[in-house]
Z-matrix of the N, CA and C atoms (Angstrom, degrees):
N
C 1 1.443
C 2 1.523 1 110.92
N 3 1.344 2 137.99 1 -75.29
C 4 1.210 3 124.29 2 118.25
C 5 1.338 4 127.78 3 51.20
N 6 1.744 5 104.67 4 -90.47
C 7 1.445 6 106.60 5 160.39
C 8 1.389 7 140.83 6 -72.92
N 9 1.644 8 111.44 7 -18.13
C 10 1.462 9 113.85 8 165.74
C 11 1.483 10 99.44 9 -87.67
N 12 1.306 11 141.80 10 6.26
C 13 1.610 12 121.26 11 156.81
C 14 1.011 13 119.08 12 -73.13
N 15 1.762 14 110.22 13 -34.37
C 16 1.817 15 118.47 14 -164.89
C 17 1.576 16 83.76 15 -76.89
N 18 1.066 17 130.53 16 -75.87
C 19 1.674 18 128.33 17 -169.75
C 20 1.581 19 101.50 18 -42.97
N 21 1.095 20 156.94 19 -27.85
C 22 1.281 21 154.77 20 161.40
C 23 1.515 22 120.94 21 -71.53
N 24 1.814 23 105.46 22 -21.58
C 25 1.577 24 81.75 23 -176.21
C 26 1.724 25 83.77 24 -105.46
N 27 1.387 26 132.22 25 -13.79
C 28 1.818 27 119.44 26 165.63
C 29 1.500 28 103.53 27 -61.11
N 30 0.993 29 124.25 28 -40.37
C 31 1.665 30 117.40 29 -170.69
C 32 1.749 31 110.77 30 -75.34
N 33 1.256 32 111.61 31 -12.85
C 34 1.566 33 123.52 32 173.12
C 35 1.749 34 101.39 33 -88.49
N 36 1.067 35 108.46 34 -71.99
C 37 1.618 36 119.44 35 -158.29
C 38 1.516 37 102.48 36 -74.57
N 39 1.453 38 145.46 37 -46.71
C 40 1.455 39 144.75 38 -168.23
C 41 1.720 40 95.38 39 -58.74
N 42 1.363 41 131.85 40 -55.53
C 43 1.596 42 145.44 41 -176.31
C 44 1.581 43 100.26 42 -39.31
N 45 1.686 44 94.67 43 -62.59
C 46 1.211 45 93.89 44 -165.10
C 47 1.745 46 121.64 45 -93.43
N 48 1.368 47 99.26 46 29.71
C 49 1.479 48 101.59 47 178.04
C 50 1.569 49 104.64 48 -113.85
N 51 1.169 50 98.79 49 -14.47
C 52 2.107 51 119.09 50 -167.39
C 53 1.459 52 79.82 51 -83.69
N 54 1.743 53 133.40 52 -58.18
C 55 1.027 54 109.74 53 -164.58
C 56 1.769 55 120.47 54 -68.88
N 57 1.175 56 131.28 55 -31.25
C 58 1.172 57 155.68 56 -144.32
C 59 1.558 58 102.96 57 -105.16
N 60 2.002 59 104.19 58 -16.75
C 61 1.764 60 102.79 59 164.23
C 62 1.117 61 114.84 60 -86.06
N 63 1.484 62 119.05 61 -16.39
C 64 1.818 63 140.53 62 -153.09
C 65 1.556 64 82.44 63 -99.16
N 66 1.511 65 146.27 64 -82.08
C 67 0.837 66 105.77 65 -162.59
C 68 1.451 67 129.18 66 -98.83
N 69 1.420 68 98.03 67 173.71
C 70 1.848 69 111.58 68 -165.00
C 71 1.697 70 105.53 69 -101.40
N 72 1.073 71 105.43 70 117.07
C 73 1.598 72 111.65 71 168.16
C 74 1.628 73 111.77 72 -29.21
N 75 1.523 74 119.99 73 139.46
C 76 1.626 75 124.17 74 -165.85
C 77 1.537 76 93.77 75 -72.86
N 78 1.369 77 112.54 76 144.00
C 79 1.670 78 110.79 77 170.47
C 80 0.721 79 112.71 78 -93.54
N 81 1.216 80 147.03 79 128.50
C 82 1.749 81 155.06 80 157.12
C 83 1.396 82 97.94 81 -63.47
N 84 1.641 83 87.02 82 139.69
C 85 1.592 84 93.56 83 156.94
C 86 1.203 85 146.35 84 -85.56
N 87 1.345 86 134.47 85 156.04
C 88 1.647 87 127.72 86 -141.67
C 89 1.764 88 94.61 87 -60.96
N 90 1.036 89 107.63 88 -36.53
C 91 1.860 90 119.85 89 -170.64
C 92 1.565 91 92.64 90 -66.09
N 93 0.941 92 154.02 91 -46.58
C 94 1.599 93 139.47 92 -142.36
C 95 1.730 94 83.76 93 -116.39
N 96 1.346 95 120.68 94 -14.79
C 97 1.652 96 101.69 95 168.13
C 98 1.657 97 103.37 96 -97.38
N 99 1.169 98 127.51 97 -23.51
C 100 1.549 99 116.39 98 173.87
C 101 1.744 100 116.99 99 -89.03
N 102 1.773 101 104.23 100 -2.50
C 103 1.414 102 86.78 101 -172.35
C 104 1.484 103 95.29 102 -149.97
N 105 1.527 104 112.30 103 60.15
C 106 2.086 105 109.89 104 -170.26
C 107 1.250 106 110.65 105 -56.89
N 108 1.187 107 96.78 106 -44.88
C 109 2.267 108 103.16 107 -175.27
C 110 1.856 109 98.48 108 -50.04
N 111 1.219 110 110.12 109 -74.88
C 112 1.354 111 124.85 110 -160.32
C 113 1.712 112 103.71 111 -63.45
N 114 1.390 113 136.85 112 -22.52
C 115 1.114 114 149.33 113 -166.64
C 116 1.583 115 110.74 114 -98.01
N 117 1.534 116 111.60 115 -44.96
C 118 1.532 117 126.66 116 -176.95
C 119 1.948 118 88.75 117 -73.44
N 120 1.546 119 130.46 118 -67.85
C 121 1.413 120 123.45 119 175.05
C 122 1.352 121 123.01 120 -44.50
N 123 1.599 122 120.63 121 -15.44
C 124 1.547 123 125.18 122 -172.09
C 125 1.558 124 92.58 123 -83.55
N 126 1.447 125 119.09 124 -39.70
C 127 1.506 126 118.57 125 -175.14
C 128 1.274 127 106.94 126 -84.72
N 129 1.450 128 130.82 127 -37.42
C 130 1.447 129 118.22 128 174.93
C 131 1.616 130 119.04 129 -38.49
N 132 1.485 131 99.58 130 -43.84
C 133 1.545 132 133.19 131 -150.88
C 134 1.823 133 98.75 132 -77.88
N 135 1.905 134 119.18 133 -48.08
C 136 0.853 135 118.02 134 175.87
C 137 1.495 136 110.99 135 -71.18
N 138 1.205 137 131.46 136 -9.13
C 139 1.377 138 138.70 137 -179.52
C 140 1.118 139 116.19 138 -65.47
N 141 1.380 140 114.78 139 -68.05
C 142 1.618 141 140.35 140 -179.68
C 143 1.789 142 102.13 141 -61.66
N 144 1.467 143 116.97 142 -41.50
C 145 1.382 144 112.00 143 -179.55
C 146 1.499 145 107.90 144 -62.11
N 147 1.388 146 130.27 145 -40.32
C 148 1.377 147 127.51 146 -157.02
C 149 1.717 148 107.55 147 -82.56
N 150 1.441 149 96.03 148 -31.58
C 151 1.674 150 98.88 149 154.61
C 152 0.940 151 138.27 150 -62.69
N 153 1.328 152 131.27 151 -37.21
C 154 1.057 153 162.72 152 150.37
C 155 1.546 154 117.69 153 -13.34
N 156 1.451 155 100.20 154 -76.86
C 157 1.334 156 135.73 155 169.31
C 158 1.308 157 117.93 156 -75.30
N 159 1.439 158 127.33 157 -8.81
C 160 1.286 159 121.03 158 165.54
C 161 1.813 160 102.25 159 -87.83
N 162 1.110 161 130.21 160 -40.82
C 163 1.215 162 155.38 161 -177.32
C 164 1.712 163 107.46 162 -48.63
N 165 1.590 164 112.83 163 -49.78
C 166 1.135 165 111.05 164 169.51
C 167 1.450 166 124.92 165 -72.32
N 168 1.325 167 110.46 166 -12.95
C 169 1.561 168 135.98 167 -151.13
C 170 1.925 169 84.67 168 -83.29
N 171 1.067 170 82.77 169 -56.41
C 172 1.888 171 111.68 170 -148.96
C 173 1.800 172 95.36 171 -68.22
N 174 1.499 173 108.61 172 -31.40
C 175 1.716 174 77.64 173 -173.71
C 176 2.138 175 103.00 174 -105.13
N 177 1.399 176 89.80 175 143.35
C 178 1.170 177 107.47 176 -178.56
C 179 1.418 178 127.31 177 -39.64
N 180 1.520 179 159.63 178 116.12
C 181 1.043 180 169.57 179 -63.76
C 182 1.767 181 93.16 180 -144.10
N 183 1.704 182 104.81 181 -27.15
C 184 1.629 183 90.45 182 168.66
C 185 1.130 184 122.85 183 -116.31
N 186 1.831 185 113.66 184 44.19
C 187 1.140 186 124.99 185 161.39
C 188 1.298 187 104.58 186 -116.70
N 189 1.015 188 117.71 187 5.47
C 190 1.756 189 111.94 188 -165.52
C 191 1.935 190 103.43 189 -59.76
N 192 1.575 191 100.66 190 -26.40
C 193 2.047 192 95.92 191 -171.93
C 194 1.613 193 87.09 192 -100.63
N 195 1.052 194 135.96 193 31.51
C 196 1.308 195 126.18 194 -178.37
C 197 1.684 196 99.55 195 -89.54
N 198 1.504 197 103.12 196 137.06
C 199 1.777 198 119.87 197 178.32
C 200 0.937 199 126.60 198 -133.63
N 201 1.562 200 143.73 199 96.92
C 202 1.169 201 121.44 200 -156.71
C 203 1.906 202 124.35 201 -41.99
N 204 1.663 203 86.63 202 -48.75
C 205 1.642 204 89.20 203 170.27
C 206 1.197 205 90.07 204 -154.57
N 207 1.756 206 112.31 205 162.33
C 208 1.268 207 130.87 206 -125.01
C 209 1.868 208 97.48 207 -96.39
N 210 1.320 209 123.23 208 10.49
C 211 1.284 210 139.06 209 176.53
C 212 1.679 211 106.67 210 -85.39
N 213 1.210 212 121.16 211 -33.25
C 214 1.525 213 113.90 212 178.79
C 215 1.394 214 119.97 213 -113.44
N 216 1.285 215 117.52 214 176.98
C 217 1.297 216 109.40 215 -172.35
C 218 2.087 217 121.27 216 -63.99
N 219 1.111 218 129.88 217 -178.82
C 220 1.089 219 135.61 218 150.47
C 221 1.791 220 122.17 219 -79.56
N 222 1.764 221 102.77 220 157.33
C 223 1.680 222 108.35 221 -165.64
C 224 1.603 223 88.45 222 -38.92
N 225 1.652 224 98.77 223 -58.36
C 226 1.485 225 116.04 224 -160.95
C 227 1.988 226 105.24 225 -46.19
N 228 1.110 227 94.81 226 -35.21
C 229 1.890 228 75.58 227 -162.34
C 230 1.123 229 115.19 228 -78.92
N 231 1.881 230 113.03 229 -33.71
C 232 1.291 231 104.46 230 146.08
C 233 1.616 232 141.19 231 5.36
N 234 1.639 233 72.82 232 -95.07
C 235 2.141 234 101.67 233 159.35
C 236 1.763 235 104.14 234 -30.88
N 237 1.204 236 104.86 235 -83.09
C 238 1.632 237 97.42 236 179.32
C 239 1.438 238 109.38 237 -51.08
N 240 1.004 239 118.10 238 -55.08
C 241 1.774 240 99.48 239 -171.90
C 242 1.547 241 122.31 240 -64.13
N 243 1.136 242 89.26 241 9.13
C 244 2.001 243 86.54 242 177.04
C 245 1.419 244 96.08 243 -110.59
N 246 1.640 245 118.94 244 -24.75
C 247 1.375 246 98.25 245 169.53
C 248 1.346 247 117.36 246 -70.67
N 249 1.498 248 133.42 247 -46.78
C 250 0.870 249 136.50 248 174.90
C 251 1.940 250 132.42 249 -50.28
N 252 1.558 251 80.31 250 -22.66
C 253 1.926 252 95.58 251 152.63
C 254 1.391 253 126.63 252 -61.49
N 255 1.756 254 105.40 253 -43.38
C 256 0.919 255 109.71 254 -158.18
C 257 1.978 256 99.50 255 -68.97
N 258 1.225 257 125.07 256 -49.39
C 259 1.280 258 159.53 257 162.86
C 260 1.414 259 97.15 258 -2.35
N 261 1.885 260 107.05 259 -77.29
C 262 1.117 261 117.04 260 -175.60
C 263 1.916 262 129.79 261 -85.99
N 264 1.539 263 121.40 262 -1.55
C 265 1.189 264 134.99 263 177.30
C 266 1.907 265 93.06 264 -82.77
N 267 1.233 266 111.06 265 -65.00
C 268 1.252 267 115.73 266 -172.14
C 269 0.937 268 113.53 267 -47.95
N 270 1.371 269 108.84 268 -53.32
C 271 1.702 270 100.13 269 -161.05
C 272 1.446 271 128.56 270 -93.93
N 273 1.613 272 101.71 271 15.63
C 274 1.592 273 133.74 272 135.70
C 275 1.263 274 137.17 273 -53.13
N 276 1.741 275 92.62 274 -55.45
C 277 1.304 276 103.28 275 138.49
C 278 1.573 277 161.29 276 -14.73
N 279 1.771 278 77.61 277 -67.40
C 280 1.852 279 99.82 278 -178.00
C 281 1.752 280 101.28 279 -100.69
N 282 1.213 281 99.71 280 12.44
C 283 1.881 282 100.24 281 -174.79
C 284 1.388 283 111.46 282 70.34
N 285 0.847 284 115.93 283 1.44
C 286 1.658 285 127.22 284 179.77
C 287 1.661 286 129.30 285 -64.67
N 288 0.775 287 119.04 286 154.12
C 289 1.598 288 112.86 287 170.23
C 290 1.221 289 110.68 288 -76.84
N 291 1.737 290 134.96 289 143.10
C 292 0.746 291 148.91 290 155.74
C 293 2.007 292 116.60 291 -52.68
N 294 1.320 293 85.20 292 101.24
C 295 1.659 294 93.71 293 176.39
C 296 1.812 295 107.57 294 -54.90
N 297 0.867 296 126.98 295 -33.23
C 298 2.216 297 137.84 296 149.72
C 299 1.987 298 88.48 297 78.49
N 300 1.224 299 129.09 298 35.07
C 301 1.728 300 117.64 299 -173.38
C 302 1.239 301 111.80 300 -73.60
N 303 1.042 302 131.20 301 1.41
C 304 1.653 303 130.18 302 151.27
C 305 1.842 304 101.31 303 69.27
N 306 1.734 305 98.51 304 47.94
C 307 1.417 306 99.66 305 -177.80
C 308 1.523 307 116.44 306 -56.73
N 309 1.535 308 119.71 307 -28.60
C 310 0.955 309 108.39 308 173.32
C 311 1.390 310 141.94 309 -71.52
N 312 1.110 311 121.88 310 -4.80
C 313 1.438 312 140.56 311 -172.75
C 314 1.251 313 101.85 312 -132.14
N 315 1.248 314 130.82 313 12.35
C 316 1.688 315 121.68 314 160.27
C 317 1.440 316 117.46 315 -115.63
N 318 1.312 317 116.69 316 6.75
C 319 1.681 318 105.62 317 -145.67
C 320 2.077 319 86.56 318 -159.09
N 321 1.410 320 99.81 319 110.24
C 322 1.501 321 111.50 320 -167.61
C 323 1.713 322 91.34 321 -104.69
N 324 1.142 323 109.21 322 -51.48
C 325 1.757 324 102.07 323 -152.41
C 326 1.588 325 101.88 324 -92.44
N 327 1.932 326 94.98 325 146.45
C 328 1.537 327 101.92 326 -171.45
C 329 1.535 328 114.10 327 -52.74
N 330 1.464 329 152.16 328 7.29
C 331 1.274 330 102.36 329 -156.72
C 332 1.922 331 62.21 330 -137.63
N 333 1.404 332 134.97 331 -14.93
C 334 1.494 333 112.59 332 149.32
C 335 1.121 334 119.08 333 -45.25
N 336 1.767 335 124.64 334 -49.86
C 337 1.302 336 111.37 335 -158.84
C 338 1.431 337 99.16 336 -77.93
N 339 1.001 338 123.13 337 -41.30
C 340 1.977 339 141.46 338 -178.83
C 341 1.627 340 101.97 339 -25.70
N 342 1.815 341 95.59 340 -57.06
C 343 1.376 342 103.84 341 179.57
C 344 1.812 343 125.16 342 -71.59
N 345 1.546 344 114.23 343 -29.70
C 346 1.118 345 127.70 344 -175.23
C 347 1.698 346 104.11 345 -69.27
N 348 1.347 347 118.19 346 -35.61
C 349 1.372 348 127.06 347 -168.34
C 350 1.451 349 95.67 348 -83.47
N 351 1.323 350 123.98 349 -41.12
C 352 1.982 351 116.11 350 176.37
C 353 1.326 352 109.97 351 -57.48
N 354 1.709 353 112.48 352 -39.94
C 355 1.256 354 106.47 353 -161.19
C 356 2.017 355 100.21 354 -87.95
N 357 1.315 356 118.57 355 -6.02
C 358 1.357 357 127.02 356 175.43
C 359 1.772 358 103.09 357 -70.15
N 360 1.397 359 98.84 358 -60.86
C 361 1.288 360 104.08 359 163.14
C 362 1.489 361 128.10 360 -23.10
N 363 1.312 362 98.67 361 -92.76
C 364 1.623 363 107.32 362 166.76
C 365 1.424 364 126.63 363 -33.72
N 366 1.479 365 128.08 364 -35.44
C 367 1.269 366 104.82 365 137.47
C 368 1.238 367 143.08 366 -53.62
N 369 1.371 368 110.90 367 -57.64
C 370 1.374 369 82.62 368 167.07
C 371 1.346 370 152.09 369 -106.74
N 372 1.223 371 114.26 370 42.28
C 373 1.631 372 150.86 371 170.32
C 374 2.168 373 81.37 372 -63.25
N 375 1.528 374 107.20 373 -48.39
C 376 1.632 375 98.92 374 -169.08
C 377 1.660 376 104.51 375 -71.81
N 378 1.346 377 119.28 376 -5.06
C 379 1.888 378 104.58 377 161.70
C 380 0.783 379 104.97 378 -127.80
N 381 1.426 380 147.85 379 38.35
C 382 1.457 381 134.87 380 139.98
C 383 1.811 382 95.79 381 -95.28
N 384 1.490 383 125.14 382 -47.10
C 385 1.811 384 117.23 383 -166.92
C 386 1.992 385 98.72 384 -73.35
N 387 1.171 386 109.67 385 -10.84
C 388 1.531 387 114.20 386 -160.25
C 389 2.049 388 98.48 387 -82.75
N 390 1.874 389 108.35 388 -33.07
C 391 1.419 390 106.40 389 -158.83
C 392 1.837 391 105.88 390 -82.42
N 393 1.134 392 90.24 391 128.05
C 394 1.574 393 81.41 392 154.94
C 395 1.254 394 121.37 393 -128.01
N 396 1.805 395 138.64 394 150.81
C 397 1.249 396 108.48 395 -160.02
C 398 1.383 397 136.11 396 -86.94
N 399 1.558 398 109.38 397 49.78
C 400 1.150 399 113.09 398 147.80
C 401 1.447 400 126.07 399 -95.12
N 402 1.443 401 97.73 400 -26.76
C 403 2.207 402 88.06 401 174.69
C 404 1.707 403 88.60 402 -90.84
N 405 1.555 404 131.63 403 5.13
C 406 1.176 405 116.03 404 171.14
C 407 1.663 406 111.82 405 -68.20
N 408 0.955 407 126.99 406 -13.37
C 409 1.271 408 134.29 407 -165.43
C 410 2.004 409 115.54 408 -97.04
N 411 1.845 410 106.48 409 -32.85
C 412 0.988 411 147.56 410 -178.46
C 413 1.568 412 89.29 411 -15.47
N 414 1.412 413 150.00 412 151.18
C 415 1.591 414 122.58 413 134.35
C 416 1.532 415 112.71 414 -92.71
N 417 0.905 416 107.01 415 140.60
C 418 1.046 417 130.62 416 173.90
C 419 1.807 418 134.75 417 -122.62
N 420 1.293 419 127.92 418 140.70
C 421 1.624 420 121.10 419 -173.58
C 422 1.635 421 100.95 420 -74.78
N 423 1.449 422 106.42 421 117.91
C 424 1.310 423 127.59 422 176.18
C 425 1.871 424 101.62 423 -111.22
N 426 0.906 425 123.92 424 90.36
C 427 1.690 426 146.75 425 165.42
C 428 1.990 427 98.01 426 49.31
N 429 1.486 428 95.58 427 51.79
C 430 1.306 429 109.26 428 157.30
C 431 2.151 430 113.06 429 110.42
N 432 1.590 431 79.75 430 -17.28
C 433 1.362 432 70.41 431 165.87
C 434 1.721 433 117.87 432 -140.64
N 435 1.343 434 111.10 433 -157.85
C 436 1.627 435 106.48 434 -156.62
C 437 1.729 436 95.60 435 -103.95
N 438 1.507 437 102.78 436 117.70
C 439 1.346 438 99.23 437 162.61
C 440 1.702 439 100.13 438 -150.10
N 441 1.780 440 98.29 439 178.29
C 442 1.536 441 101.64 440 -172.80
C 443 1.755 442 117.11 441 -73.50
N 444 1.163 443 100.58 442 144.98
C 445 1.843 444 104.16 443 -172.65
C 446 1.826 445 120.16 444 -53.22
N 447 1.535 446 97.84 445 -10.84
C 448 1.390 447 108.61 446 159.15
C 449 1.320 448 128.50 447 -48.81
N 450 1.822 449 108.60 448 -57.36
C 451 1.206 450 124.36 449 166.57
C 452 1.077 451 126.28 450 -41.87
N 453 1.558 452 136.88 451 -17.02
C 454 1.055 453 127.43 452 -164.34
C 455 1.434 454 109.11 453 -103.65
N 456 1.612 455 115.07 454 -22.46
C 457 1.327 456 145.30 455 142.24
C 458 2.017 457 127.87 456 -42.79
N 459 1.368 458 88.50 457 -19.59
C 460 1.519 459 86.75 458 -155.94
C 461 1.497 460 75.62 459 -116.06
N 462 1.059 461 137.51 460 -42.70
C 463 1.749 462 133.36 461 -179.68
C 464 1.608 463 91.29 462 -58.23
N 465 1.242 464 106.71 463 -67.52
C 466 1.715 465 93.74 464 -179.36
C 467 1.167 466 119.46 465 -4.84
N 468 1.465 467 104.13 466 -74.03
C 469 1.709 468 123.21 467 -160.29
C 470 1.720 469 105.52 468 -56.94
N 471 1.066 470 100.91 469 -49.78
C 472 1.718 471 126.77 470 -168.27
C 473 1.545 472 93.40 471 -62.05
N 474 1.011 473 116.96 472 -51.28
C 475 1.919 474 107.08 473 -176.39
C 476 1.602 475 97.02 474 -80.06
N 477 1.210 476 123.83 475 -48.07
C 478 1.575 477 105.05 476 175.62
C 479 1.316 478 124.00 477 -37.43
N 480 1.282 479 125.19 478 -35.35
C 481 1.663 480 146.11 479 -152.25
C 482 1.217 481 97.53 480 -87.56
N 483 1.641 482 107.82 481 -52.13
C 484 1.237 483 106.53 482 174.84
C 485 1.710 484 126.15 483 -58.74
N 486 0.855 485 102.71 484 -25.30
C 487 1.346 486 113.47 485 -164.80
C 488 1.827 487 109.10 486 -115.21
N 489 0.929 488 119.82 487 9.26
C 490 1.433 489 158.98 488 167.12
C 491 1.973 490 92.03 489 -80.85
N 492 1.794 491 109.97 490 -78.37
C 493 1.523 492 107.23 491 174.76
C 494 1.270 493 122.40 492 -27.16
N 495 1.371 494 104.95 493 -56.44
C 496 1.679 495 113.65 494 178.04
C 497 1.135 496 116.43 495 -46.53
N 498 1.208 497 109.44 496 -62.30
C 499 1.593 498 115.16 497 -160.02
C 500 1.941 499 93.86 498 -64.75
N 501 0.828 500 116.54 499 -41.86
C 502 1.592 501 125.21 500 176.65
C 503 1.650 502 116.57 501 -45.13
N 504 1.342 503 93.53 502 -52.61
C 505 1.515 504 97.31 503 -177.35
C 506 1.628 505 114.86 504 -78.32
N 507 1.311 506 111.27 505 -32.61
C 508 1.566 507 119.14 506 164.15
C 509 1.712 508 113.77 507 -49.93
N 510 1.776 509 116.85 508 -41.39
C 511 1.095 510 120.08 509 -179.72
C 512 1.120 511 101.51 510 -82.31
N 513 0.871 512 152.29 511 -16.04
C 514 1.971 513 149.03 512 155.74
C 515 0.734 514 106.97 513 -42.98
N 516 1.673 515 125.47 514 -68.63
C 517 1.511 516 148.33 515 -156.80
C 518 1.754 517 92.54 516 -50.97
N 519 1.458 518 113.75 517 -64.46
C 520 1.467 519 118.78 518 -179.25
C 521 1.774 520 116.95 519 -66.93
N 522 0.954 521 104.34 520 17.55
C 523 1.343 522 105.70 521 -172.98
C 524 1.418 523 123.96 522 66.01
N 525 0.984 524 125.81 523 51.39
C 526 1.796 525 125.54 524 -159.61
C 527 1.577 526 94.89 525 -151.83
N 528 1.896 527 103.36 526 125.29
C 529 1.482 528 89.99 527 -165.57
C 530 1.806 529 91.13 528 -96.88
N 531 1.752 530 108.05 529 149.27
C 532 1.712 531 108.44 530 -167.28
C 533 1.632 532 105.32 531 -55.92
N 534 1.156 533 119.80 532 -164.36
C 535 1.533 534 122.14 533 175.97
C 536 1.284 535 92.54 534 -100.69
N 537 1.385 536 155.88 535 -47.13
C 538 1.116 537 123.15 536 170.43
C 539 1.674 538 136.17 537 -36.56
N 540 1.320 539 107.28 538 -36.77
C 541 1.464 540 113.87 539 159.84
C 542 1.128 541 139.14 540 -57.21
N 543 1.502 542 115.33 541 -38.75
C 544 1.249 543 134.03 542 174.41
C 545 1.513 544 113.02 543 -35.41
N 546 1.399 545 108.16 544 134.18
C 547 1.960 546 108.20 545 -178.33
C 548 1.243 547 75.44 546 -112.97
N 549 1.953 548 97.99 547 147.96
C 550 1.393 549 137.03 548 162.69
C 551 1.441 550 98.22 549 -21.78
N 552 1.572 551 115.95 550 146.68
C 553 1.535 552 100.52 551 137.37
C 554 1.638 553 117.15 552 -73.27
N 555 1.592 554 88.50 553 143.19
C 556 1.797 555 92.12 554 173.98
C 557 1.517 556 107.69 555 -55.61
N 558 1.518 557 103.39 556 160.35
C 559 1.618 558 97.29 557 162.13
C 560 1.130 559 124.37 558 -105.91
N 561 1.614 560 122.00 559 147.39
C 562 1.317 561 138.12 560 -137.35
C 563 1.563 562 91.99 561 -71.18
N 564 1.380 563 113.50 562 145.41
C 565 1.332 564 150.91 563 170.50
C 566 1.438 565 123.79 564 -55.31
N 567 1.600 566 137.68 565 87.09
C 568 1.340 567 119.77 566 179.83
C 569 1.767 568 125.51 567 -43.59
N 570 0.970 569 125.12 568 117.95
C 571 1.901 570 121.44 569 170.83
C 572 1.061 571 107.35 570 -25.32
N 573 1.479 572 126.69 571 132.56
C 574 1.565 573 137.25 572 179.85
C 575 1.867 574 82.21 573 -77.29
N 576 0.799 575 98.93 574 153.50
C 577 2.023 576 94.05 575 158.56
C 578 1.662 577 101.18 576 -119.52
């Protein structure tokens, strides 16, 4: 008995030590080990943007004034008002003046707002790749009072998300499932012969 334990616990433990010598712990990169706060919010941030932007992509050009009821905004203003988020979080951010273009109330048709929200983006792509967490820590005036320049980064995300729901539940309403929902495509099937 004895000997079928020792042969049972080598046939358990040798497998799994060969596998566990083979592989090598994942390396992080020097940036996400010198800067997790500012690096972990750069990915939150690219997360919520790519949704974002698939979301505007995805609903059809004659839903853009669609409301469920006439108390909240439209798909479209949405769209502008997240660019116009983006405008004023960032450039809090970057110490900057608020460029204030009132995307939402200037800009009706999808592939203005489409464009207004890339180019919202692209600003602030320059204070999320710009922080590292040492000016993450910075204080800074966040809508009257003193908090770290992170915050102004991390509200970003948090009102996008929020406003991410909306646009989500509007694409329900029309039958269109959001891009967060979306499953992988499967992968393709070898030919039975």
């Amino acid at each position: 008995m004895k000997t079928l334990l020792r042969c049972l616990a080598v046939c358990l433990v040798v497998p799994a030590g060969l596998v566990l010598a083979q592989e090598k712990p994942a390396e992080k990169p020097a940036e996400s080990q010198a800067n997790p706060l500012s690096t972990w919010n750069k990915y939150a941030y690219a997360r919520v943007k790519g949704v974002l932007l698939k979301a505007a992509e995805k609903m059809p050009e004659e839903n853009y004034s669609f409301k469920p009821v006439d108390t909240v905004r439209s798909y479209g203003q949405i769209v502008g008002h997240v660019a116009d988020a983006q405008y004023l979080f960032c450039s809090i951010a970057l110490g900057e003046k608020n460029p204030a273009l009132d995307i939402e109330h200037t800009k009706t048709s999808k592939a203005d707002l489409i464009a207004a929200l890339n180019t919202a983006f692209a600003y602030c792509d320059k204070a999320y790749d710009g922080l590292t967490d040492g000016k993450a820590v910075e204080i800074i005036k966040l809508f009257g009072n003193d908090a770290p320049r992170l915050s102004a980064l991390t509200v970003n995300n948090m009102h996008d998300l929020e406003h991410y729901g909306n646009l989500a539940t509007y694409l329900r309403i029309k039958g269109l499932v959001p891009p967060s929902s979306e499953q992988p495509a499967a992968p393709a099937q070898p030919a039975k012969n």
